[in-house]
N, CA, C and O atoms as a GROMACS GRO file, in nm:
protein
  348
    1UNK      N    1   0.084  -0.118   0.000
    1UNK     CA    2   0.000   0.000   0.000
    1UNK      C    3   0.088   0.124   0.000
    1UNK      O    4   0.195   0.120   0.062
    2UNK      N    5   0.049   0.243  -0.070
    2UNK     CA    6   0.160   0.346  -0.106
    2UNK      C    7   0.181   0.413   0.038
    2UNK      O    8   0.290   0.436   0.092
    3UNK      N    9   0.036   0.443   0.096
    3UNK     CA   10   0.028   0.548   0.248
    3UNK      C   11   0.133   0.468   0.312
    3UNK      O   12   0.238   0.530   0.328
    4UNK      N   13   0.132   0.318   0.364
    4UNK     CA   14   0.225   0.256   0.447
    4UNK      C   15   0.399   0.282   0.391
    4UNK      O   16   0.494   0.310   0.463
    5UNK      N   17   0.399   0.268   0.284
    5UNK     CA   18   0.547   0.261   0.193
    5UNK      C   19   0.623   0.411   0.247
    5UNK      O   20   0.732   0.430   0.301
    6UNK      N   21   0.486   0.529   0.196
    6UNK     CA   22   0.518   0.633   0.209
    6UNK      C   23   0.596   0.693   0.364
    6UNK      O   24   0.693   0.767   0.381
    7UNK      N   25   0.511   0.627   0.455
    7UNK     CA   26   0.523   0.670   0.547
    7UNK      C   27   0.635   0.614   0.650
    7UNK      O   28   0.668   0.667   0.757
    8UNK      N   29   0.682   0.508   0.600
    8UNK     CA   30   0.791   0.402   0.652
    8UNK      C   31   0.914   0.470   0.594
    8UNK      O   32   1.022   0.448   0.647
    9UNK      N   33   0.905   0.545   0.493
    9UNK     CA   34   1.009   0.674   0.423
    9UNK      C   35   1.024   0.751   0.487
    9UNK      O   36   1.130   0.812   0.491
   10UNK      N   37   0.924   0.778   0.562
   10UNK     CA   38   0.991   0.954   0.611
   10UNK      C   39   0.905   1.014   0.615
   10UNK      O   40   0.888   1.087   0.712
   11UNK      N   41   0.798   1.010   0.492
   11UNK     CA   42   0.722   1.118   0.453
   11UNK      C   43   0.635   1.156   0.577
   11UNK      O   44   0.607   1.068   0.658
   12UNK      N   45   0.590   1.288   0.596
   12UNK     CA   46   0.472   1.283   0.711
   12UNK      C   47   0.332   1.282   0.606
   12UNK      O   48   0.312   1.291   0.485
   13UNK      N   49   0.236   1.261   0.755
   13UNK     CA   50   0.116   1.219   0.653
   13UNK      C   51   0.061   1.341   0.575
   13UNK      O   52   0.004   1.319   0.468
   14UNK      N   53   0.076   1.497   0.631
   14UNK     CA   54   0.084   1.597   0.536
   14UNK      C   55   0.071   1.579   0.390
   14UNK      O   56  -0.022   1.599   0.312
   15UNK      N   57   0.193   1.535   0.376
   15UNK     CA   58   0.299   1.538   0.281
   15UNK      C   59   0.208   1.458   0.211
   15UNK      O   60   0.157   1.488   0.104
   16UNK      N   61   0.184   1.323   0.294
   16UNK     CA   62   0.176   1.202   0.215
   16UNK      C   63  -0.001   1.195   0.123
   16UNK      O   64  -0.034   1.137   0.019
   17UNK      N   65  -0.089   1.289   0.229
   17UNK     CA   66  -0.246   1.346   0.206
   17UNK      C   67  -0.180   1.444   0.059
   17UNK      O   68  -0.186   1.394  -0.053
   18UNK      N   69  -0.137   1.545   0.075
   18UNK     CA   70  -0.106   1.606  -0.042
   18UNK      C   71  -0.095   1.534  -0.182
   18UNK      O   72  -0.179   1.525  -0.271
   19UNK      N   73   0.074   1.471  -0.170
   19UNK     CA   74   0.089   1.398  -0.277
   19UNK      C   75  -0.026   1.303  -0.374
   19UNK      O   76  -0.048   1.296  -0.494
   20UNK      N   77  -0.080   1.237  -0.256
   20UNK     CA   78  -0.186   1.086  -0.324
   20UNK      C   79  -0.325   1.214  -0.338
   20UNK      O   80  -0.411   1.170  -0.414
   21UNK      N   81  -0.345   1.291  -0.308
   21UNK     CA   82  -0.472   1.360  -0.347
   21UNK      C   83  -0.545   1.338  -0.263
   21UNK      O   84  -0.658   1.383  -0.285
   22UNK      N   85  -0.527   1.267  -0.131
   22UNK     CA   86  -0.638   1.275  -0.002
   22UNK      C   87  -0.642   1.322   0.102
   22UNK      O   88  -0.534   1.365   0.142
   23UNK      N   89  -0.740   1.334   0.179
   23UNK     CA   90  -0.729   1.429   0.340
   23UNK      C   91  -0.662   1.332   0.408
   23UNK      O   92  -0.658   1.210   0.398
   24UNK      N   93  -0.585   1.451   0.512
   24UNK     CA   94  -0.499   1.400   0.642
   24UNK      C   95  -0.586   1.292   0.671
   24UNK      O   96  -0.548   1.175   0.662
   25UNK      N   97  -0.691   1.320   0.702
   25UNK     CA   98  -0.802   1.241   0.782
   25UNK      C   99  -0.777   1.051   0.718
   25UNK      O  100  -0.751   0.952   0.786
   26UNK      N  101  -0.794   1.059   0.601
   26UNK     CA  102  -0.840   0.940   0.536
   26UNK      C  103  -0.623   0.829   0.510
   26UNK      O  104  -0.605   0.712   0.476
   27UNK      N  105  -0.513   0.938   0.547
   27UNK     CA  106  -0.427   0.896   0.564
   27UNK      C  107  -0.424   0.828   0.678
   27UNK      O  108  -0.417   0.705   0.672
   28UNK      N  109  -0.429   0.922   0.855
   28UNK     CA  110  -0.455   0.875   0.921
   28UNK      C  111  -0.522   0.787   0.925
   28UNK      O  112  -0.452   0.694   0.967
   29UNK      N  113  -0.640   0.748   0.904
   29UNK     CA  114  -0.760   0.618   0.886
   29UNK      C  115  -0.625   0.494   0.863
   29UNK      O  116  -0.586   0.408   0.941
   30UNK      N  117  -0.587   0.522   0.750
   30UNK     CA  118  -0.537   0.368   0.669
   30UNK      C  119  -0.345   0.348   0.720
   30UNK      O  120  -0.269   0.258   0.682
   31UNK      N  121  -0.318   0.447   0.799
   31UNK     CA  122  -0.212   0.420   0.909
   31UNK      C  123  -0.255   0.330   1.010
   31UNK      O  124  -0.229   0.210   1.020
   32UNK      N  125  -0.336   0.414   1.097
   32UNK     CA  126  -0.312   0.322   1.218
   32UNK      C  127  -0.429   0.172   1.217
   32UNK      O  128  -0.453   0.102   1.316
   33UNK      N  129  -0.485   0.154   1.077
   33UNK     CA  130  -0.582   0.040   1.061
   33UNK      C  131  -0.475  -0.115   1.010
   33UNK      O  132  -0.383  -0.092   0.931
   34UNK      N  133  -0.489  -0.209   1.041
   34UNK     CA  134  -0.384  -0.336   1.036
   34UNK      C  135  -0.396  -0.390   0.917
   34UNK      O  136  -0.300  -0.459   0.886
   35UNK      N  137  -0.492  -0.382   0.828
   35UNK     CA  138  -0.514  -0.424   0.721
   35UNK      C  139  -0.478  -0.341   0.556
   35UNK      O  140  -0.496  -0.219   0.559
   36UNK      N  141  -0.449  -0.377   0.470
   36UNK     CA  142  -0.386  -0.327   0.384
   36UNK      C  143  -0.491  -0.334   0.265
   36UNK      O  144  -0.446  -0.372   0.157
   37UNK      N  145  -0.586  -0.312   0.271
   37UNK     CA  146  -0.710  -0.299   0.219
   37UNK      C  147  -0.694  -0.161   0.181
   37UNK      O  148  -0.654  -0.067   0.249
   38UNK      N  149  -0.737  -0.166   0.045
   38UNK     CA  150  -0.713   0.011  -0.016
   38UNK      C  151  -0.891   0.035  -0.056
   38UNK      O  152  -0.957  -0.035  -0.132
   39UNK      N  153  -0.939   0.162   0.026
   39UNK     CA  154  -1.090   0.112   0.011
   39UNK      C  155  -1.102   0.337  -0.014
   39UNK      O  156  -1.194   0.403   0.034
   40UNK      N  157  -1.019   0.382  -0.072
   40UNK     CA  158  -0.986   0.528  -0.113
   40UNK      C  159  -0.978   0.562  -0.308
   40UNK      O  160  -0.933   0.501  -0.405
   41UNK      N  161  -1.043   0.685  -0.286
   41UNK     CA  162  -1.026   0.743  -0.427
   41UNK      C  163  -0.964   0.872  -0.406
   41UNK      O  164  -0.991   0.944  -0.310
   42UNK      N  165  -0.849   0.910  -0.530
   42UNK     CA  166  -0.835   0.991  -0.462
   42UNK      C  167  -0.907   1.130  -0.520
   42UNK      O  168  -1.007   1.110  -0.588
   43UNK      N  169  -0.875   1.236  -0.504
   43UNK     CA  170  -0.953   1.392  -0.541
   43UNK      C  171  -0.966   1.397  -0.657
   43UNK      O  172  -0.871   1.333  -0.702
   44UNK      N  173  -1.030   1.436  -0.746
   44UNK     CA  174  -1.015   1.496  -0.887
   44UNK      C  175  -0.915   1.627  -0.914
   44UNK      O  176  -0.982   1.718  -0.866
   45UNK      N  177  -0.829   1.671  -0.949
   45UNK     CA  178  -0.707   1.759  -0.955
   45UNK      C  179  -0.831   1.911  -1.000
   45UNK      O  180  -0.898   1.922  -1.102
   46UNK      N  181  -0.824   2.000  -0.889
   46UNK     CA  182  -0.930   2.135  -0.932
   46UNK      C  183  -0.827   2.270  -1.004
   46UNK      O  184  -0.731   2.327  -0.954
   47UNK      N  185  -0.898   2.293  -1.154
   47UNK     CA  186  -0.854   2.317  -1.197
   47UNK      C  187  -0.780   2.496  -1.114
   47UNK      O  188  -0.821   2.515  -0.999
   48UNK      N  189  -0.726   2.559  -1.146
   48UNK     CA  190  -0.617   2.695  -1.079
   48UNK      C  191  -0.654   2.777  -1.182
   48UNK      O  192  -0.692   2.738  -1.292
   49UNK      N  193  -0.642   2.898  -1.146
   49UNK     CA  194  -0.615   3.053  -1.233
   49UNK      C  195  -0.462   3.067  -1.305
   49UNK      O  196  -0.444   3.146  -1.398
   50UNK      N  197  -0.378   3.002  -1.264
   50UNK     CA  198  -0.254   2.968  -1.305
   50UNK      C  199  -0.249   2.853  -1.456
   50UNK      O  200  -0.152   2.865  -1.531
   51UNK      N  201  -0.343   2.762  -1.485
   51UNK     CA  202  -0.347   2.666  -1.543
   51UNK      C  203  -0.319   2.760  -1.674
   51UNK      O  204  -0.205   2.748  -1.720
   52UNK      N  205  -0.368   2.811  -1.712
   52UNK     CA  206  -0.352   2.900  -1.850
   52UNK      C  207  -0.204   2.924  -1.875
   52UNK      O  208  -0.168   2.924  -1.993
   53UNK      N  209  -0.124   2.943  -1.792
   53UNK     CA  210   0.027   3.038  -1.786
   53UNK      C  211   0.132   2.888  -1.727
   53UNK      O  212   0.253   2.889  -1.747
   54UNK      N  213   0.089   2.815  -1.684
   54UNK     CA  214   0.190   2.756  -1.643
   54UNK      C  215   0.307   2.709  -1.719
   54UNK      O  216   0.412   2.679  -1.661
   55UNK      N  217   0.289   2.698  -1.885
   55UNK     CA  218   0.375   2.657  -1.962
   55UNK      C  219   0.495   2.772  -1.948
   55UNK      O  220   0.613   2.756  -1.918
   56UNK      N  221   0.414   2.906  -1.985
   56UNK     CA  222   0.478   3.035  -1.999
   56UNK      C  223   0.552   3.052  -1.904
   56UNK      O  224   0.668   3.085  -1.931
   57UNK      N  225   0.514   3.038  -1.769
   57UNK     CA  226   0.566   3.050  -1.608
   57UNK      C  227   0.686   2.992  -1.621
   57UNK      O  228   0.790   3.056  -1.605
   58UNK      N  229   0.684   2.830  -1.658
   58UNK     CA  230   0.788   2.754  -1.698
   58UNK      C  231   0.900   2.825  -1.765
   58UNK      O  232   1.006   2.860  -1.714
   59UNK      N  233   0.860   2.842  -1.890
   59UNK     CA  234   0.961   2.870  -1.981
   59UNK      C  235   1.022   2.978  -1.933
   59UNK      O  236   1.143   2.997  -1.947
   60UNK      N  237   0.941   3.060  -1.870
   60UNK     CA  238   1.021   3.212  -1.824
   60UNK      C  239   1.106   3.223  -1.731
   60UNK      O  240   1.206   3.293  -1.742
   61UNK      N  241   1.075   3.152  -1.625
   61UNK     CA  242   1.154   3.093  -1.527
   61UNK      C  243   1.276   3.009  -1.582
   61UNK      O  244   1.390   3.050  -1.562
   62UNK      N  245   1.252   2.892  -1.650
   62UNK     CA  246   1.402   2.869  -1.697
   62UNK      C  247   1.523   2.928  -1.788
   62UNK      O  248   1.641   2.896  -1.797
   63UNK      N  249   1.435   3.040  -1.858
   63UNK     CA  250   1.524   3.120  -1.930
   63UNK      C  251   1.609   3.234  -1.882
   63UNK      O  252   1.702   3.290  -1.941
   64UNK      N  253   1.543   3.265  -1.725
   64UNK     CA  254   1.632   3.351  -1.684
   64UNK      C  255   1.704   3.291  -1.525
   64UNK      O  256   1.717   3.363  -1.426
   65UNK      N  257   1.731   3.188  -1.530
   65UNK     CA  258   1.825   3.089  -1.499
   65UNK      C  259   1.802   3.184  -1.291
   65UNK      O  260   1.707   3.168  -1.214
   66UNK      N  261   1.888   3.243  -1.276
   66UNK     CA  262   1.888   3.227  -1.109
   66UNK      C  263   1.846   3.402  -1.056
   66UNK      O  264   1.880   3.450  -0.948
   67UNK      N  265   1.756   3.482  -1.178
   67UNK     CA  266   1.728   3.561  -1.113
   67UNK      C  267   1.585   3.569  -1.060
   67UNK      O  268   1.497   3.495  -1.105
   68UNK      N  269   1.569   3.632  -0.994
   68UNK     CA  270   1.391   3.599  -0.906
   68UNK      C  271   1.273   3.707  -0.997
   68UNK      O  272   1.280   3.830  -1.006
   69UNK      N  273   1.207   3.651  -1.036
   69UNK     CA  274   1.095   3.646  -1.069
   69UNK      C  275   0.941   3.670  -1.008
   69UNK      O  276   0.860   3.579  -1.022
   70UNK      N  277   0.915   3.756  -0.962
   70UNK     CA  278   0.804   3.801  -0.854
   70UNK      C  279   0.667   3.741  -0.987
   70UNK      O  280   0.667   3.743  -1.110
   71UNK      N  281   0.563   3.694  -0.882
   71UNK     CA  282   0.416   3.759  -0.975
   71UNK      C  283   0.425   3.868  -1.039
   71UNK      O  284   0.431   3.860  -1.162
   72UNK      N  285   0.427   3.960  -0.995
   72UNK     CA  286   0.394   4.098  -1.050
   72UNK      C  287   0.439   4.105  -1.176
   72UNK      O  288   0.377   4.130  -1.279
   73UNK      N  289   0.593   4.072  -1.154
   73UNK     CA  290   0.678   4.069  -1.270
   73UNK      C  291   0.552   3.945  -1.434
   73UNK      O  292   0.524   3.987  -1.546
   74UNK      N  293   0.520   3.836  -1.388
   74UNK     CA  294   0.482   3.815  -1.514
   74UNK      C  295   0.360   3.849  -1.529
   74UNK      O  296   0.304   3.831  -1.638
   75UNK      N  297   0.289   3.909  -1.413
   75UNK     CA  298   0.151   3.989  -1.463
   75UNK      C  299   0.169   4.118  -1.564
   75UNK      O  300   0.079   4.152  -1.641
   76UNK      N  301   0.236   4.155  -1.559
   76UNK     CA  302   0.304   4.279  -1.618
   76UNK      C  303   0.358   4.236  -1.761
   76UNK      O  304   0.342   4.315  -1.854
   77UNK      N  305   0.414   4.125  -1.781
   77UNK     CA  306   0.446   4.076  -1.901
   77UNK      C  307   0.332   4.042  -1.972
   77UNK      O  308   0.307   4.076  -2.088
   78UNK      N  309   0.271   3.980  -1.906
   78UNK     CA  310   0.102   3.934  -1.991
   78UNK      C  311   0.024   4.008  -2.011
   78UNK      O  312  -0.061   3.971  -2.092
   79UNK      N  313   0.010   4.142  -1.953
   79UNK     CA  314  -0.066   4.228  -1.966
   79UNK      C  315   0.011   4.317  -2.098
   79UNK      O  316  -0.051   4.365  -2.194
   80UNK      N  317   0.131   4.324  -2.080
   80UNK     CA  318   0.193   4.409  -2.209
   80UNK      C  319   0.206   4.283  -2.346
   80UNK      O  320   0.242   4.312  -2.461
   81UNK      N  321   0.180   4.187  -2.313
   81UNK     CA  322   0.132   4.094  -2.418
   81UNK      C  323  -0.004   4.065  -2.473
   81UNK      O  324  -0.033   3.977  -2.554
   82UNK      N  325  -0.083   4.155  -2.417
   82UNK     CA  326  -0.250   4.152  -2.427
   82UNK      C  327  -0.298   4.079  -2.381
   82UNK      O  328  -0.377   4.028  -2.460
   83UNK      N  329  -0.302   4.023  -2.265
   83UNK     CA  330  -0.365   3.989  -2.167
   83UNK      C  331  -0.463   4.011  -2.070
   83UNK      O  332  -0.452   3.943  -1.967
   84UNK      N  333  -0.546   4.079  -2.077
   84UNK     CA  334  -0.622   4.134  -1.962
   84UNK      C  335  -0.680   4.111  -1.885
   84UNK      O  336  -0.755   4.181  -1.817
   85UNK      N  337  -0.649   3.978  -1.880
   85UNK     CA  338  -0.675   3.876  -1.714
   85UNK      C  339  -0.647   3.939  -1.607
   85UNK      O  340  -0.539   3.998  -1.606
   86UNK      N  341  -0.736   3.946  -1.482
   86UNK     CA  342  -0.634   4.016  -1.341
   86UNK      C  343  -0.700   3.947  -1.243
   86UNK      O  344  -0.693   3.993  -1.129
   87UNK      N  345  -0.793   3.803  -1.271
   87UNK     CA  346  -0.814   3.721  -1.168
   87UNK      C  347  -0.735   3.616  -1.176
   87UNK      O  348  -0.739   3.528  -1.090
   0.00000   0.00000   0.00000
């Protein structure tokens, strides 16, 4: 079972709820239960305001290698790119 694997690693269950897509709650559950019965689905991934830009985010970020990059900074780029998103 991944929660047990995960958690015999290191990972905390935080971590481990994050990663697999489920609540602390339902980690805890299948920790301290003896059986290795996987009886979980996990979240459907909700889509972000970011989803549109993330390629761009990407690329921009790796092209300018180790200098920092604020929001502002690529709101400002997208907007002088015709963008007029501001949610």
């Amino acid at each position: 079972m991944t929660i047990k694997i995960l958690h015999k690693q290191g990972v905390s269950q935080r971590k481990i709820a994050k990663q697999l897509g489920l609540s602390w709650n339902t980690v805890n559950k299948y920790l301290t239960q003896e059986t290795d019965e996987v009886l979980y689905k996990t979240r459907p991934s909700t889509p972000t305001k970011l989803d549109p830009y993330k390629r761009y985010i990407q690329e921009r970020m790796a092209s300018t290698a180790l200098v920092h990059l604020s929001a502002v900074v690529f709101l400002r780029e997208r907007q002088a790119a015709g963008d007029s998103r501001e949610d």
